[in-house]
C-alpha positions as CSV (number, residue, x, y, z in Angstrom):
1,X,0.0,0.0,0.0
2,X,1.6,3.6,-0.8
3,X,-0.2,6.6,-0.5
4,X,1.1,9.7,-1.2
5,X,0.9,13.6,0.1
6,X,1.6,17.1,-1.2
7,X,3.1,19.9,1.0
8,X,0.6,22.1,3.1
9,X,0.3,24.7,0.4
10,X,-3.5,25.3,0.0
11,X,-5.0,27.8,1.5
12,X,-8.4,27.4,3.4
13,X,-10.5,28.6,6.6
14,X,-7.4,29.8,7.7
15,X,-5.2,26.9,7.6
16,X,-3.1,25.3,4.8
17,X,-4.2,22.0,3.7
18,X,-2.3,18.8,2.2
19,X,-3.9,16.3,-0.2
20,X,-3.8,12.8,1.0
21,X,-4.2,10.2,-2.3
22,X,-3.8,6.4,-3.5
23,X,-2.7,5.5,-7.1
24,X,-4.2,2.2,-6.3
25,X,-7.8,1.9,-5.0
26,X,-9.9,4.6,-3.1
27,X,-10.0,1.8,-0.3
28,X,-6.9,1.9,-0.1
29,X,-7.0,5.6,0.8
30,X,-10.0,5.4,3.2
31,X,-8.2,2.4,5.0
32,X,-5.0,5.0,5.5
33,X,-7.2,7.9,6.5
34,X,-9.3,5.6,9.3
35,X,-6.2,4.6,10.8
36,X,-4.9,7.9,10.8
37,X,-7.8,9.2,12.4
38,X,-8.7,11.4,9.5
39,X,-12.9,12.1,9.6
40,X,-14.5,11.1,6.6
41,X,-15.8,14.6,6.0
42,X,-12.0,15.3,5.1
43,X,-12.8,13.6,1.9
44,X,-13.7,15.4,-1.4
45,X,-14.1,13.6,-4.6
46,X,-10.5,11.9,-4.6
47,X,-8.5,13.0,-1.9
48,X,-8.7,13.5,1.2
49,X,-7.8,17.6,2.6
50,X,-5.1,17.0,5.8
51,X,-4.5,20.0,7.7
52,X,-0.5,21.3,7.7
53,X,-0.7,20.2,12.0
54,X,-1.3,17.0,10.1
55,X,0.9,16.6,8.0
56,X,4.1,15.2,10.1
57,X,1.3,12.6,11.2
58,X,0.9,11.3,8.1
59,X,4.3,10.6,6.8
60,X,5.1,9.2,10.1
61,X,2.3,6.4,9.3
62,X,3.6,5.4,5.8
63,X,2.5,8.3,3.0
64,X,5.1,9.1,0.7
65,X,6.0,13.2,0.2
66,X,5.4,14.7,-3.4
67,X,4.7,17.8,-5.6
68,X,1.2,18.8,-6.2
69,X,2.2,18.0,-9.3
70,X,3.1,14.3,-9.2
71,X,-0.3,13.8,-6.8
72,X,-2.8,14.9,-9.9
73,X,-0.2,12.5,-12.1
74,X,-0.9,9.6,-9.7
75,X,-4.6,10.5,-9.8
76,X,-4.6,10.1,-13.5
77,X,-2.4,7.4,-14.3
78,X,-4.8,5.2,-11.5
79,X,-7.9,6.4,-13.5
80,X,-9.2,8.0,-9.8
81,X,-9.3,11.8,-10.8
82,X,-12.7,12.9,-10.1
83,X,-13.2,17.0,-11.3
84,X,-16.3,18.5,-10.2
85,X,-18.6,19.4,-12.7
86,X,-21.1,22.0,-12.9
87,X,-19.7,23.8,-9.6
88,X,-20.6,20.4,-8.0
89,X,-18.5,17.0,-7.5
90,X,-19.6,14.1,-8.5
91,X,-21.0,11.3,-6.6
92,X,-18.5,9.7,-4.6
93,X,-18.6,6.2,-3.6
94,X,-17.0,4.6,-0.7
């Protein structure tokens, strides 16, 4: 199992914010995030948003640091980009 992160570099409600992906499965990535401790809510579309405090946390338990870049590549090259359409995201199943 690898999952991957970007650096804390999006802004939002006053935090920056990481993005937490698999290139494998999106069980994969909910497995990681449960044992993390990450709530579900945290999860839009195709990743899951990790705050910065978070981010140590996460590379401690196993995910594997890389550009913003190289996570939307990952997403791709899986086929488990999801974009949001029409101002809304898609349906997500878990």
């Amino acid at each position: 199992m690898t999952i991957y992160i970007d650096p804390p570099q999006w802004p939002g409600h006053g935090r920056m914010w990481s993005h937490l992906v698999s290139d494998v499965s999106y069980d994969e990535l909910h497995l990681f995030a449960q044992e993390l401790g990450v709530p579900g809510r945290a999860f839009e579309r195709d990743h899951y948003d990790l705050p910065a405090h978070r981010y140590a946390d996460a590379v401690l338990a196993g995910a594997v640091e890389v550009s913003s870049r190289e996570v939307v590549r990952l997403l791709h090259g899986a086929g488990l980009r999801r974009r949001k359409r029409g101002g809304r995201a898609e349906g997500v199943g878990r």
